[in-house]
Steps between C-alpha positions, in 0.01 A plus 500: 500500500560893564361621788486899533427551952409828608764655248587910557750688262580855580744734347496780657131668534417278230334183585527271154353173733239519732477196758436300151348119579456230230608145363614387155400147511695227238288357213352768400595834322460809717499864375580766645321828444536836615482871338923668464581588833295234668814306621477190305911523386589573858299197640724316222802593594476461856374099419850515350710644760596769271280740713497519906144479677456804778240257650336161428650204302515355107636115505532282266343120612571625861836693501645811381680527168804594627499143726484272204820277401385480113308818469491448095377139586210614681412799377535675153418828437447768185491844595664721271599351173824752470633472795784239330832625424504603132840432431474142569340218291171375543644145566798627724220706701320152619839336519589788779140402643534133498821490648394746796245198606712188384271429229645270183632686179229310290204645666613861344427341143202305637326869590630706187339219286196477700483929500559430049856744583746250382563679174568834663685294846879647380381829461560784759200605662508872475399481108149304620202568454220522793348216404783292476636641840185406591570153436834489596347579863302231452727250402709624850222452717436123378891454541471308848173304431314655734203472703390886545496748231457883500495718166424891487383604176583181310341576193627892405674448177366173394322455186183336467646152433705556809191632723338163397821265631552671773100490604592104464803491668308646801223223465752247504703531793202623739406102334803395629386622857732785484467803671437813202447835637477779176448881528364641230358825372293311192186411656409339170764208521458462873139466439614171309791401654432561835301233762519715809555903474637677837432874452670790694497912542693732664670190634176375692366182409164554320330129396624119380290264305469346142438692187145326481433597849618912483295524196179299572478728793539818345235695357494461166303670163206321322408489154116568434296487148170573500182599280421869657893650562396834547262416791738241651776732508261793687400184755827448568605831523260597767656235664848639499626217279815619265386436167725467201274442119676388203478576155194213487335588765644266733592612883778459730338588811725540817424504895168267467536083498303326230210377707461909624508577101282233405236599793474891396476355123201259628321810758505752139390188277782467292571225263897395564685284223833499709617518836846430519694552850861580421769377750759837626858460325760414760633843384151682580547304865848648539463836430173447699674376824860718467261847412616652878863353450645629168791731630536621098214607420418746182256793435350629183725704290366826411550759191839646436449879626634824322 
């Protein structure tokens, strides 16, 4: 388990981590969410002791990174897929790694079959590809068999057969019981992948629960068809409902629930042939939630001027 306690990261002024509190239980696969800026990679590295807390705590099943004997048998880790020496092999790079932690020369072929590298495993790393850096990263974090597992970004560069193995790869080790904590800017793939999202911004923490449970919440859109669009639309209208008509007719009407659309359709005697409540995207929830905490942000471009 990863437990985050009251963390605080400051540089300078700046404060990347603000008295951040949360859990990333095992058996289950936990995103983590967050608009650029929001601290997500900091919170990372600090887990990993490659970062120093100003306040609070990150540990690992109850201690600190730096205070584990095996720290590739405990943890393993994926945080940026070129940061490997690309002079050296991709074989003799987990060889280094295995070695550092006592772990068998025959578990380094185990992971670069597992990660489908072999073919490419005598070739120096600095003429790969993303993707297969990507799995080369992979193939390092499994090296020590272990029970946690963090990955930033694990899918940049993969293709979609590789987006697909790695979305099972996931599944099965949180079925092992393992401990798999992902950050990830695709809210599509962590909308499948994911059993528990944490999302932060400016460093705060801002909500935790399952993708079923952000998005049942969230106000959603619903589809309407009915026999008099013209008046239904008006109705709705004066009811300062958002409405969106299609080519046929058909609405997407936004800021009313379907029993409030289906009650002004009843009151102006209005046949309705479909009333359809559409569940909010994960994505639509995100941007919903991290509106007040995207530090990039970007304004309409206007004409060139002579």
């Amino acid at each position: 388990m990863i437990k985050i306690d009251h963390l605080t990261k400051r540089y300078g002024d700046t404060v990347a981590i603000d008295d951040l509190n949360f859990e990333v239980r095992p058996g289950v696969v936990t995103g983590f969410l967050g608009p650029n800026g929001s601290g997500k990679s900091t919170t990372m590295r600090i887990i990993l002791g490659l970062d120093h807390a100003t306040k609070g705590r990150a540990t690992v099943n109850g201690q600190d990174y730096a205070d584990l004997k095996a720290p590739l048998r405990e943890v393993g880790a994926l945080l940026d897929a070129k940061a490997v020496h690309p002079g050296r092999t991709a074989r003799n790079h987990l060889r280094a790694l295995a070695a550092s932690n006592q772990i068998a020369k025959s578990r380094v072929d185990e992971v670069l079959d597992f990660a489908g590298i072999t073919t490419v495993a005598d070739k120096r790393v600095g003429g790969f590809s993303l993707g297969m850096s990507q799995r080369l990263g992979i193939a390092g974090a499994l090296l020590g068999d272990p029970g946690i597992l963090l990955f930033d970004e694990p899918v940049n560069g993969l293709d979609p057969e590789g987006i697909r193995w790695i979305r099972e790869f996931f599944r099965s080790l949180a079925n092992e019981g393992r401990t798999v904590f992902v950050s990830s800017h695709l809210m599509s793939e962590m909308a499948v992948s994911a059993d528990q999202i944490i999302v932060i911004g400016r460093g705060r923490f801002i909500t935790q629960g399952s993708v079923d449970a952000l998005t049942k919440t969230a106000q959603g859109s619903v589809l309407v068809r009915s026999s008099d669009p013209t008046k239904l639309r008006d109705a709705l209208v004066a009811r300062r409902a958002e409405v969106d008509e299609s080519s046929d007719g058909n609405f997407t009407v936004n800021g009313l629930t379907s029993d409030e659309v289906g009650e002004i359709a009843f009151a102006a005697e209005i046949t309705l042939y479909e009333l359809t409540p559409q569940r909010a995207s994960l994505e639509e929830v995100f941007m919903d939630l991290t509106a007040d905490s995207v530090e990039y942000g970007h304004k309409p471009l206007g004409p060139v001027h002579e």
